[in-house]
C-alpha positions as CSV (number, residue, x, y, z in Angstrom):
1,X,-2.2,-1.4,-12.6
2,X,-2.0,2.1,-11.3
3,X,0.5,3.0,-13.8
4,X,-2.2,2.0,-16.5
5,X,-4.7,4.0,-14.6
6,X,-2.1,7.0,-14.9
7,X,-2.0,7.2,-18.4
8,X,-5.7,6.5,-19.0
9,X,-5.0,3.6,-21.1
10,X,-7.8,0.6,-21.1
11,X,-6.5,-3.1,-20.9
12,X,-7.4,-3.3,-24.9
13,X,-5.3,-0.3,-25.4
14,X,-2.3,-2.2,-23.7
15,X,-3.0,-5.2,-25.5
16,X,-2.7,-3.7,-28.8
17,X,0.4,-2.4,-28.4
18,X,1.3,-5.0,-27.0
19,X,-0.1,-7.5,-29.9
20,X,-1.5,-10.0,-26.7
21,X,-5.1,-10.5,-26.1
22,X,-6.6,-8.1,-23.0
23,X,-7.0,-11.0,-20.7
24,X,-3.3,-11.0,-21.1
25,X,-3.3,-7.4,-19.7
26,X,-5.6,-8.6,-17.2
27,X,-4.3,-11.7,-15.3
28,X,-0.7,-9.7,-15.4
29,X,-2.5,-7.0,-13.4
30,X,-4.3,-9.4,-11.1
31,X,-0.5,-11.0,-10.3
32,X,-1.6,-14.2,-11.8
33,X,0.8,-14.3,-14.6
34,X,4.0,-12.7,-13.8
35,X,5.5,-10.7,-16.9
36,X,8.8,-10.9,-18.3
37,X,12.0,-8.6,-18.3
38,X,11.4,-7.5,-21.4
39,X,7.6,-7.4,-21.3
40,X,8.2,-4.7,-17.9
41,X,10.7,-2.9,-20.4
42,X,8.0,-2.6,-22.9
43,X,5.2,-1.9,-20.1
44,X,7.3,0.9,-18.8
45,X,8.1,2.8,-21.9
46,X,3.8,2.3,-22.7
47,X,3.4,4.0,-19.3
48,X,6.5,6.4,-19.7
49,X,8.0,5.3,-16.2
50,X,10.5,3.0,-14.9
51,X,10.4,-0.6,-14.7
52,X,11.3,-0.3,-10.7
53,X,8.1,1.9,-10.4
54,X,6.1,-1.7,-11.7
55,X,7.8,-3.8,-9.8
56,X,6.8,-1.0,-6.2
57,X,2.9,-1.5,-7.6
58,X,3.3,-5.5,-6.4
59,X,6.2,-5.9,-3.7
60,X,5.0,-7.0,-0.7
61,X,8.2,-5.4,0.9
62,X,7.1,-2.7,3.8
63,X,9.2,0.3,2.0
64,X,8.1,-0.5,-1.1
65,X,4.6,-0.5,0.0
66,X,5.1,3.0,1.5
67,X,6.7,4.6,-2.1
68,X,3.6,3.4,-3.6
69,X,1.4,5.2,-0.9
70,X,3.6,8.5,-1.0
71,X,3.4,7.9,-5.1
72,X,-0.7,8.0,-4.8
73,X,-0.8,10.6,-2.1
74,X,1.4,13.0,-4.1
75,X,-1.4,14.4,-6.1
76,X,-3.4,15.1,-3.2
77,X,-3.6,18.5,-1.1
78,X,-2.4,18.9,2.2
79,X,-6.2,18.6,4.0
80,X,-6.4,15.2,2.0
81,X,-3.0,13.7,2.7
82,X,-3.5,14.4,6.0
83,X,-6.9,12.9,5.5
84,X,-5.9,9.5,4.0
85,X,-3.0,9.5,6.5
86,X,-5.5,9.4,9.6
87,X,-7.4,7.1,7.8
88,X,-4.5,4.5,7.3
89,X,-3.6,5.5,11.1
90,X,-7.0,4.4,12.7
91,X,-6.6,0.6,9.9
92,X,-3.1,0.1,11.4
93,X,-4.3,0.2,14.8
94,X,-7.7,-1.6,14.1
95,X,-6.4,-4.3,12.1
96,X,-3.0,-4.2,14.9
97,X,-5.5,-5.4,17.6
98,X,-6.9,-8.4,16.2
């Protein structure tokens, strides 16, 4: 979970506050369990967010994809947006051809 990564909290550390075991944490992150409403209201005040900023980090939808790149990219500097942006250029076009 990038938001998890974010706050530099470990799977235990989720758990805990969460009183569920870590492989809890885990198979929610992987997508094999899929959490409840009020488990992503609990997840999102743990990672101080919103609960539509969770639900971007797994939509398959094409926008949604896109707010979760500009969310990672926003840290970055100009010579390495521009950088990853080439990079993700030169896949679409590769993977585009097959």
């Amino acid at each position: 979970m990038i938001q998890r990564a974010t706050t530099g909290l470990t799977q235990e550390e989720v758990a805990e506050v969460l009183q569920i075991g870590s492989e809890a944490v885990s198979r929610m992150e992987r997508g094999t369990v899929m959490p409840t409403v009020g488990r992503l209201v609990e997840l999102a005040e743990i990672f101080q967010c919103g609960i539509g900023e969770l639900l971007f980090e797994v939509s398959p939808q094409t926008n949604d994809q896109s707010h979760r790149i500009a969310n990672l990219m926003g840290g970055l500097s100009r010579e390495d947006r521009n950088f990853v942006l080439s990079m993700v250029e030169k896949l679409s076009l590769h993977l585009s051809e097959k």
